[in-house]
C-alpha positions as CSV (number, residue, x, y, z in Angstrom):
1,X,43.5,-3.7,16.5
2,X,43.8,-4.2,20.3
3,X,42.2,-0.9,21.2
4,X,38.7,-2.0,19.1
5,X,38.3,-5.1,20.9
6,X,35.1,-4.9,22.5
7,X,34.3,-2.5,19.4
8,X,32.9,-4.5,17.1
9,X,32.3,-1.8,14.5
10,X,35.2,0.1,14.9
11,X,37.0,-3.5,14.7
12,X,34.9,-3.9,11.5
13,X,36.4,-1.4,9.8
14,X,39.6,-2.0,10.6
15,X,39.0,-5.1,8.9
16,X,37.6,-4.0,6.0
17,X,40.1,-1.2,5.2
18,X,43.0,-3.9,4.8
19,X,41.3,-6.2,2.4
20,X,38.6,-8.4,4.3
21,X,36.7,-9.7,1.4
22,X,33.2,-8.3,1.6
23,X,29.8,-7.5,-0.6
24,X,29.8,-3.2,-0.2
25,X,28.8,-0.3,-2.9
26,X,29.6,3.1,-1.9
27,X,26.0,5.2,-2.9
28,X,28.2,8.7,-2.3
29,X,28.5,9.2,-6.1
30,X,25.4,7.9,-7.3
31,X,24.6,8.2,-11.0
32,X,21.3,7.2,-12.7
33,X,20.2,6.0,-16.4
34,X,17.2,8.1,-17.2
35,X,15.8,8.4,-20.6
36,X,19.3,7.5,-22.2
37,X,21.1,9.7,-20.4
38,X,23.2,9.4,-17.5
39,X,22.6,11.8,-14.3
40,X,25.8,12.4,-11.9
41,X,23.4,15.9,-10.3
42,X,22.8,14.6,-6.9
43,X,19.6,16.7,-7.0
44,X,18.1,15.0,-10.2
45,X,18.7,11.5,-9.1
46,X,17.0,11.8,-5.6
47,X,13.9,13.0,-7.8
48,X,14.4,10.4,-10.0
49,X,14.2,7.7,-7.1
50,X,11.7,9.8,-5.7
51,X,9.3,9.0,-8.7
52,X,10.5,5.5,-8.7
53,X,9.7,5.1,-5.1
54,X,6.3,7.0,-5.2
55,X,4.9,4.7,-8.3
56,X,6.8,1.2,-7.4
57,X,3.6,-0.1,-5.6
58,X,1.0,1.3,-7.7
59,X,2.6,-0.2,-11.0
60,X,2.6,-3.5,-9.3
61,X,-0.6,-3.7,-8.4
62,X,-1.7,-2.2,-12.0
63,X,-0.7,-5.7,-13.4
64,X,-2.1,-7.8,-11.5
65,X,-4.8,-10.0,-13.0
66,X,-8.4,-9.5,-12.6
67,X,-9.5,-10.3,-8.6
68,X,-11.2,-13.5,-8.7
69,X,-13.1,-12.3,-5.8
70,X,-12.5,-16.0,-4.2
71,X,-11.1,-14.5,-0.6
72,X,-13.3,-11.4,0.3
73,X,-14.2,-10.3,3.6
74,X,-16.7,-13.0,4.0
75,X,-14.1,-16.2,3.4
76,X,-12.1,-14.5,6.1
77,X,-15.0,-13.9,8.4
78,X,-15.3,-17.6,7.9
79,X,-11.8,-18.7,8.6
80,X,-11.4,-16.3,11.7
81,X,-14.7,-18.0,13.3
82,X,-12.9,-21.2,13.1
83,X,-10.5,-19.5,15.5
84,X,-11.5,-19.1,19.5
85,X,-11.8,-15.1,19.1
86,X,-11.9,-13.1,22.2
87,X,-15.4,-12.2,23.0
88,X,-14.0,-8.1,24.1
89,X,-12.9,-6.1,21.4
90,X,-9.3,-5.2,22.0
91,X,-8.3,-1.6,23.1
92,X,-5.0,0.3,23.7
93,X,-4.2,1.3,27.7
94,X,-2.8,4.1,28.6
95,X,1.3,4.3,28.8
96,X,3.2,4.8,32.2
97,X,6.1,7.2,32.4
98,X,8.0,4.1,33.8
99,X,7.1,2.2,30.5
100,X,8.1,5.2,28.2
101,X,11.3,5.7,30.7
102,X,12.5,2.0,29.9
103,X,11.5,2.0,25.9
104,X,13.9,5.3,25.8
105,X,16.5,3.9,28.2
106,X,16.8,0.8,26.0
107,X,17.4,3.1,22.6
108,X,20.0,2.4,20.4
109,X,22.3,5.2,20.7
110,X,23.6,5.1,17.6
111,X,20.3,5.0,16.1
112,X,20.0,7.3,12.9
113,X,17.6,10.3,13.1
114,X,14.9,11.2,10.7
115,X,14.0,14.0,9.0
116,X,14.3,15.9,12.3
117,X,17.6,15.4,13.2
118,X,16.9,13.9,16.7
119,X,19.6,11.5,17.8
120,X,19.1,8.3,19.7
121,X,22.2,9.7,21.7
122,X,20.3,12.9,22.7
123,X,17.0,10.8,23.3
124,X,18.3,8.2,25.3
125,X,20.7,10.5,27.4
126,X,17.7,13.1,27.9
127,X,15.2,10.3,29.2
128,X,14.1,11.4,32.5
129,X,13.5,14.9,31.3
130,X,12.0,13.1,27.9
131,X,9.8,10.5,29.3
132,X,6.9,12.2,31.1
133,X,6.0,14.8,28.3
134,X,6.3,11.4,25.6
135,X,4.1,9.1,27.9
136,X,1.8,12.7,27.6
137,X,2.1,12.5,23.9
138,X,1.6,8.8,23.4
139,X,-1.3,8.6,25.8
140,X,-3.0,11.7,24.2
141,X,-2.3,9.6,20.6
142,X,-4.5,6.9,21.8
143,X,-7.0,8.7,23.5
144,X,-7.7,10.7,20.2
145,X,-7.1,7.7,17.9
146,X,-4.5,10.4,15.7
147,X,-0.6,9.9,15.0
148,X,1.1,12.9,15.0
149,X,1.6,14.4,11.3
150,X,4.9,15.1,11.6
151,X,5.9,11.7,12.7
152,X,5.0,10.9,9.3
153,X,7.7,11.8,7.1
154,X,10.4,9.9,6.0
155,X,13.8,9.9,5.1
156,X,14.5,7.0,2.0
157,X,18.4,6.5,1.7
158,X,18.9,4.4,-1.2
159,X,21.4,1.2,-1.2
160,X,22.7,-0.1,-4.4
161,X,21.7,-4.2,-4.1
162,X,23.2,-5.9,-7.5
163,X,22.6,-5.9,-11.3
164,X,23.0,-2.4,-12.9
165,X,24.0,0.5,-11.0
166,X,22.5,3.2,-13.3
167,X,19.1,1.6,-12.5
168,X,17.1,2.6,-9.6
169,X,15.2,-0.6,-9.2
170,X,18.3,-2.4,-8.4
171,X,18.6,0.0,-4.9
172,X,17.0,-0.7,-1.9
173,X,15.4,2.1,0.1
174,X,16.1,2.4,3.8
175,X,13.3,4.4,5.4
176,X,14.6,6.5,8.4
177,X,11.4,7.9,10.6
178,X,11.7,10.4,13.6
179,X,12.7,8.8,16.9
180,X,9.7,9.9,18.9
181,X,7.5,8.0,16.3
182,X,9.0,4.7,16.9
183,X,8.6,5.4,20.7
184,X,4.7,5.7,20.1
185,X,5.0,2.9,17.8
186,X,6.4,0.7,20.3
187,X,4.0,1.5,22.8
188,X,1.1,0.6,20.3
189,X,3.4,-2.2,18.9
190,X,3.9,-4.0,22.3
191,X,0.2,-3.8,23.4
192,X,-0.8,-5.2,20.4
193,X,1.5,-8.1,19.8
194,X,0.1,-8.8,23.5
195,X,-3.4,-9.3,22.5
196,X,-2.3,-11.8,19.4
197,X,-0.1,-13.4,21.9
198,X,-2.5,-13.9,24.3
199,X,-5.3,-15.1,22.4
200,X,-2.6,-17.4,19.9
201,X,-4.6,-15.5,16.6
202,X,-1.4,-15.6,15.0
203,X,-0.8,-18.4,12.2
204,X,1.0,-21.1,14.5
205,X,3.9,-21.5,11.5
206,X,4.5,-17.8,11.0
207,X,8.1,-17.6,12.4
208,X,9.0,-14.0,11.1
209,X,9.1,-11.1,13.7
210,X,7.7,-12.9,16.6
211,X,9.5,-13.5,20.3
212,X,10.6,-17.2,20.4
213,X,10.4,-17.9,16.9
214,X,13.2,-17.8,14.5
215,X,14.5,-18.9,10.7
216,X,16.0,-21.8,12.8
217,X,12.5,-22.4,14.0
218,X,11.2,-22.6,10.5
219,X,14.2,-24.9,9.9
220,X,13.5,-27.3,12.3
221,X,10.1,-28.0,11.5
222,X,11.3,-28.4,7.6
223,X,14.1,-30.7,8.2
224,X,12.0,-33.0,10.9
225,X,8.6,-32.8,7.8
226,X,10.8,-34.0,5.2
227,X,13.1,-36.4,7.4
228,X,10.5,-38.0,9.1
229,X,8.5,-38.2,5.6
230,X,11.8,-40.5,4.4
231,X,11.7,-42.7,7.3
232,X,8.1,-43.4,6.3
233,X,9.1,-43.6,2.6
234,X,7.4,-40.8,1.4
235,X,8.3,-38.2,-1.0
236,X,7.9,-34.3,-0.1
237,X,7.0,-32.2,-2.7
238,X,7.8,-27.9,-1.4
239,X,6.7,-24.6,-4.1
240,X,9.1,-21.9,-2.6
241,X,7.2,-18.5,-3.0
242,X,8.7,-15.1,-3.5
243,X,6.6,-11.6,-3.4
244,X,7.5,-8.6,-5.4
245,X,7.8,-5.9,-2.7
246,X,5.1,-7.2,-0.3
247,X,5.4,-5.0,2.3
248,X,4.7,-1.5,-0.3
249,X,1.8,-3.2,-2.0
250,X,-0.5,-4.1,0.9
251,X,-3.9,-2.6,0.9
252,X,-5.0,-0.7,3.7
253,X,-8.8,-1.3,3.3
254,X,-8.2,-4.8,3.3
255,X,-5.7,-4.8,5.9
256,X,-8.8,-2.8,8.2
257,X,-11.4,-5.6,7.2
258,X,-9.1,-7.9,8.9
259,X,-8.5,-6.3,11.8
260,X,-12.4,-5.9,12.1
261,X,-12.7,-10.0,12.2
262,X,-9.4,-10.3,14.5
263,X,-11.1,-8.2,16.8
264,X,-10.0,-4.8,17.1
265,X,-11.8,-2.2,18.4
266,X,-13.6,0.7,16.2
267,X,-11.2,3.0,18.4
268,X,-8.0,1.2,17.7
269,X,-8.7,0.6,13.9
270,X,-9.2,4.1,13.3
271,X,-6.1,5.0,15.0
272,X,-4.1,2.7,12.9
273,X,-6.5,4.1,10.0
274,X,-4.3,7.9,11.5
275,X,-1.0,6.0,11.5
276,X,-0.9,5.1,7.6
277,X,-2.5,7.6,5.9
278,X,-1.0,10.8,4.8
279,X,2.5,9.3,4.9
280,X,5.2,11.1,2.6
281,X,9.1,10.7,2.5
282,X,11.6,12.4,1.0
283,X,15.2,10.5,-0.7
284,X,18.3,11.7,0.6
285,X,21.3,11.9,-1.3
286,X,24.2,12.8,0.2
287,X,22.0,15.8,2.3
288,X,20.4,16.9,-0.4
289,X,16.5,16.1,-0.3
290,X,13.9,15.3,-3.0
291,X,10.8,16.5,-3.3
292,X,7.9,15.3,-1.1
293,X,6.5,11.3,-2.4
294,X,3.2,10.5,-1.1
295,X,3.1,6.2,0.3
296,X,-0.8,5.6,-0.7
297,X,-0.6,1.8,0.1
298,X,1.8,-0.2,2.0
299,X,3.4,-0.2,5.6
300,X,6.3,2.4,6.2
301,X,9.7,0.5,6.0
302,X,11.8,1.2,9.0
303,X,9.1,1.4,11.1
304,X,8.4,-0.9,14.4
305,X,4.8,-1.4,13.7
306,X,5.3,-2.3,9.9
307,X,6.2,-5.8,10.2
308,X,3.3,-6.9,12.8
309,X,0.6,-5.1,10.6
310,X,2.1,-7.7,7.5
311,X,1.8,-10.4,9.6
312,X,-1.9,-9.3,10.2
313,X,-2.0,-9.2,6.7
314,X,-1.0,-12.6,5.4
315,X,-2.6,-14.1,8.7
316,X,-5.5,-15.9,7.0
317,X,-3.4,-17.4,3.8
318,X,-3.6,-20.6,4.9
319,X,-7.5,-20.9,4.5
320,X,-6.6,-20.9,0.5
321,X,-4.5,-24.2,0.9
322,X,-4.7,-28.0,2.3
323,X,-0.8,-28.3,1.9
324,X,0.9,-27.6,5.2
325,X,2.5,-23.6,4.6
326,X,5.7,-22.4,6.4
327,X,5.8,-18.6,6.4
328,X,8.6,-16.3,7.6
329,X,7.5,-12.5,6.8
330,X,6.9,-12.4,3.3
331,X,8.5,-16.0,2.6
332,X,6.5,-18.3,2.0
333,X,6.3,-22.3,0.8
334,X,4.0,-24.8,0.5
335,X,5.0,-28.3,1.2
336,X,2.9,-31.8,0.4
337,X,4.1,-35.4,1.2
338,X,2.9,-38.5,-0.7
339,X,4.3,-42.3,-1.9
340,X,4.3,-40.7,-5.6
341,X,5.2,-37.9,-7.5
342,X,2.1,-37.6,-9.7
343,X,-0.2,-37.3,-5.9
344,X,1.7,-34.8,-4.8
345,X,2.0,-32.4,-7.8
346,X,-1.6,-33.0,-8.4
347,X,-2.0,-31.1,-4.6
348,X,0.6,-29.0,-5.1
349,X,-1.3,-27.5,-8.2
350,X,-4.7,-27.5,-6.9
351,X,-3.4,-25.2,-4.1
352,X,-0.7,-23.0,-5.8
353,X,-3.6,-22.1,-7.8
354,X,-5.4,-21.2,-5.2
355,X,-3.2,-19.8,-3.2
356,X,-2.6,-16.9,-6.5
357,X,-6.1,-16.2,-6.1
358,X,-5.6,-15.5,-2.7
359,X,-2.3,-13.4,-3.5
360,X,-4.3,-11.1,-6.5
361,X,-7.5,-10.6,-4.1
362,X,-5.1,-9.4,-1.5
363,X,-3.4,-7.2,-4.1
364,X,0.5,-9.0,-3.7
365,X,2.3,-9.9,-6.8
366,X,4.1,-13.1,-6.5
367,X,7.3,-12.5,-8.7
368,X,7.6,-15.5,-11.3
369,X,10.4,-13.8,-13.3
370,X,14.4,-14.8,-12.6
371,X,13.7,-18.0,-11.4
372,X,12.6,-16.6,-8.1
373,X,9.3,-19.0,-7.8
374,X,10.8,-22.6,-8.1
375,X,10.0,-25.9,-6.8
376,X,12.0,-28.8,-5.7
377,X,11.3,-32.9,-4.6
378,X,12.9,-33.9,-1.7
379,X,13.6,-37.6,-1.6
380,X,16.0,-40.8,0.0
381,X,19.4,-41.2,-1.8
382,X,17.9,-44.3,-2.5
383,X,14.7,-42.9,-4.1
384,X,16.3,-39.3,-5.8
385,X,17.1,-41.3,-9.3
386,X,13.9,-42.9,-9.9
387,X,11.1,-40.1,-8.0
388,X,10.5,-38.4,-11.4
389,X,9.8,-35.0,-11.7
390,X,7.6,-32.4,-10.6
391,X,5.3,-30.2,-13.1
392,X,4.2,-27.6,-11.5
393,X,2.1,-24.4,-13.9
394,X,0.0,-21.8,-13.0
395,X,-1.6,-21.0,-15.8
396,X,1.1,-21.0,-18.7
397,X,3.6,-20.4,-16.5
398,X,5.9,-23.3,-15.6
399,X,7.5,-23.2,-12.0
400,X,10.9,-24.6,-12.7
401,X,12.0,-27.0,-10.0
402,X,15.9,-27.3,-8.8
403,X,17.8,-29.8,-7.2
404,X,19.1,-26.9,-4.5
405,X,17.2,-24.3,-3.4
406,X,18.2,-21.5,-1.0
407,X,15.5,-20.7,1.6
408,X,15.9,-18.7,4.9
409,X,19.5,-18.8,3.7
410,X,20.3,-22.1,3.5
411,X,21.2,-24.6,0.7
412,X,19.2,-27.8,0.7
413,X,19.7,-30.1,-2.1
414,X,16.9,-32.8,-2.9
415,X,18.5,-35.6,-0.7
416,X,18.7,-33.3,2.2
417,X,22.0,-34.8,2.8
418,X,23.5,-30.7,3.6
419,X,26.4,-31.3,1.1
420,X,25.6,-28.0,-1.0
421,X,25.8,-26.2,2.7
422,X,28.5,-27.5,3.9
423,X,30.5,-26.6,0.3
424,X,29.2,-22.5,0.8
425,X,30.1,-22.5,4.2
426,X,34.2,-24.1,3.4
427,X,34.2,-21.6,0.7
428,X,33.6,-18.4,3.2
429,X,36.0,-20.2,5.8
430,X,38.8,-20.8,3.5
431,X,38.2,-17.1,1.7
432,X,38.5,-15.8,5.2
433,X,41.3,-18.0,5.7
434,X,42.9,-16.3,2.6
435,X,42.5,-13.3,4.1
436,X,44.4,-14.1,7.2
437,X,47.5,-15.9,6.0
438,X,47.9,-12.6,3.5
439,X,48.1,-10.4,6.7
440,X,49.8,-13.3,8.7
441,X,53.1,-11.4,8.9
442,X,51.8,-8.6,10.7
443,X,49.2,-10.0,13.3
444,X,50.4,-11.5,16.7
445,X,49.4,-15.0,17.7
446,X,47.0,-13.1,20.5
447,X,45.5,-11.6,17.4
448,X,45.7,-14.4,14.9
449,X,43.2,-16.1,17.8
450,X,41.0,-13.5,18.0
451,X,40.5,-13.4,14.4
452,X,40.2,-16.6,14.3
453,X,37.1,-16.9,16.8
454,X,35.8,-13.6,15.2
455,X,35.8,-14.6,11.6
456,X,36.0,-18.2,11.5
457,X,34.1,-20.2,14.2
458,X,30.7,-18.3,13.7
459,X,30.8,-19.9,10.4
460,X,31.0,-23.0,11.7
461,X,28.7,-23.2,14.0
462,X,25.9,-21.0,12.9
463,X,24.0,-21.2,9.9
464,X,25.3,-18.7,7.3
């Protein structure tokens, strides 16, 4: 082990190859439940997540309920004016070669190519030859408003998740794009997230994918809500929210109506209007390729300027609500504090009901299956016994509410007391302590230290 320190993933795998306990499926030998038969043809099942893949967003947004037609265009022109908008449209600059020189510099060299087998190795080692013809390339992108076609073509990799591992829905796909698109991307991206900066148009409590903001940052402002709310002996009432693939189901004429009331120029909306359309992929499957899927809604997974254009997206939710909403990318809660129970699940109602309208306007499926919607009551030792309980319905559907919920990937239990945290975190630390002592024999104390720090005191003094 001594040669992979300062190797972290050669280190890794050291690990792992002598029994660190760990949560891993191999996908080499994928096999696939269709129509009652099981498919081990590499070939087949690529087509068959193909399909999967290509319809996944469509079928979701086939059940939604009828739009209530409650947040249009116009309730969002409305909540935007509220806002101090610019008063100049914003519009993308032209690139320096220095810029592109320093995006390309600070590549990941192990980065995985796309569907054009260009390395991050051969990229970032071939950056002062690279740099001047992709500054050429990006500047020439903005100045025509048009992404380049065949920066457009993925590469989906599926990864088995949980549950069934003949069924495709239980695999995740990872999206691998050509290099030189995410170059241009982060050109666009940086520029951008600039003008939202800059003007704060941003929802102040969106902590996902945004410098100086964090899950701890979410966190924070939680834990001092609902511990300040005890020391002023008030109960908090919180509706955790989950989204059934948000990311693939957003609507790109929507998405443009937005970006007309945040501001954007005609020039840089129609660029972005370039950037998603026409977008295929193709699954991978141990090198063999599918044929082509077509992405008609949604923002390209893997890509850099996917996650900002979702938090363009969801930007305006809180103009469906008077509870205060914490949001971190797609997750999303809704919290309300009151003296009694029957106050604040009389607001908590009101506003998950309005905040589904808002979801099924904006085409997202909130998923209300598996207990992944739930509720919980947050109250004093003293007052936990005798708060009562939440009801909380949408429709006929009942949110169940818990006494520990996981969210941002910590436990909190209805006292807030951190005793469900600190059990999952003893359980990792003594399961890695297992692992140790069974190797004990063979490790020297220089190593049984490093371990030790490696494995051990990150749990124990990070979150989880």
């Amino acid at each position: 082990m001594k040669e992979n320190v300062g190797k972290p993933k050669e280190l890794w795998k050291v690990l792992k190859s002598i029994g660190l306990p760990q949560k891993s499926f191999s996908t080499a030998n994928i096999c696939l439940k269709t129509k009652e038969k099981i498919s081990f043809d590499t070939k087949e099942n690529a087509e068959t997540f193909k399909d999967f893949f290509n319809n996944l967003a469509e079928d979701l947004v086939k059940k939604l309920p009828k739009a209530p037609n409650v947040f249009g265009d116009s309730s969002t022109s409305l909540y935007y004016r509220s806002k101090e908008l610019p008063t100049k449209d914003f519009d993308f600059s032209n690139v320096s070669v220095t810029t592109v020189t320093n995006i390309l510099h600070n590549m990941d060299p192990s980065k995985a190519s796309g569907i054009d087998n260009l390395s991050g190795k051969f990229i970032k080692d071939g950056a002062s030859v690279l740099a001047l013809p992709i500054a050429q390339i990006c500047n020439l992108s903005i100045k025509t408003s048009c992404f380049p076609s065949d920066c457009k073509i993925a590469k989906l990799k599926p990864i088995f998740k949980k549950g069934t591992i003949t069924d495709p829905k239980n695999y995740r796909p990872i999206s691998l794009l050509p290099l030189l698109s995410k170059v241009i991307e982060k050109v666009v991206h940086d520029q951008t997230q600039d003008f939202l900066s800059e003007n704060k148009l941003l929802f102040e409590y969106q902590s996902g994918f945004r410098t100086n903001h964090s899950t701890e940052f979410a966190l924070t402002f939680l834990s001092d809500k609902i511990l300040q709310g005890f020391d002023n002996g008030l109960l908090t009432g919180m509706i955790l929210i989950d989204l059934q693939k948000a990311f693939d189901t957003i609507d790109h004429e929507i998405l443009f109506q937005k970006m007309v009331q945040i501001k954007f120029s005609k020039e840089v909306i129609s660029w972005f209007k370039c950037y998603l359309s026409n977008r295929t992929f193709l699954v991978s499957i141990n090198d063999k390729l599918s044929n082509r899927g077509y992405l008609k809604c949604g923002v390209p997974q893997g890509s850099i300027l996917g996650p900002l254009l979702f938090l363009l997206y969801v930007n305006d939710m809180k103009q469906a609500i008077k509870s205060d909403l914490l949001l971190y990318a797609d997750d999303s809660c809704i919290l309300y504090q009151h003296k009694e129970v029957k106050v604040i699940e009389k607001r908590l109602n009101e506003d998950f009901s309005s905040l589904c309208d808002w979801f099924v306007d904006n085409k997202l499926s909130i998923h209300f299956g598996e207990d992944k919607t739930k509720s919980i009551l947050f109250a004093s030792k003293k007052k936990v016994k005798s708060a009562g309980k939440l009801c909380i319905k949408y429709n006929d559907i009942n949110i169940k509410q818990y006494s520990n919920v996981c969210y941002l990937g910590c436990i909190l239990n209805n006292t807030f007391s951190g005793d469900s945290m600190a059990l999952k975190v003893i359980g990792k630390v003594n399961s890695r302590l297992r692992f140790l002592y069974r190797n004990s024999s063979v490790l020297s104390p220089a190593l049984k230290r490093m371990l030790c720090n490696a494995l051990i005191q990150p749990l124990l003094i990070m979150r989880p």
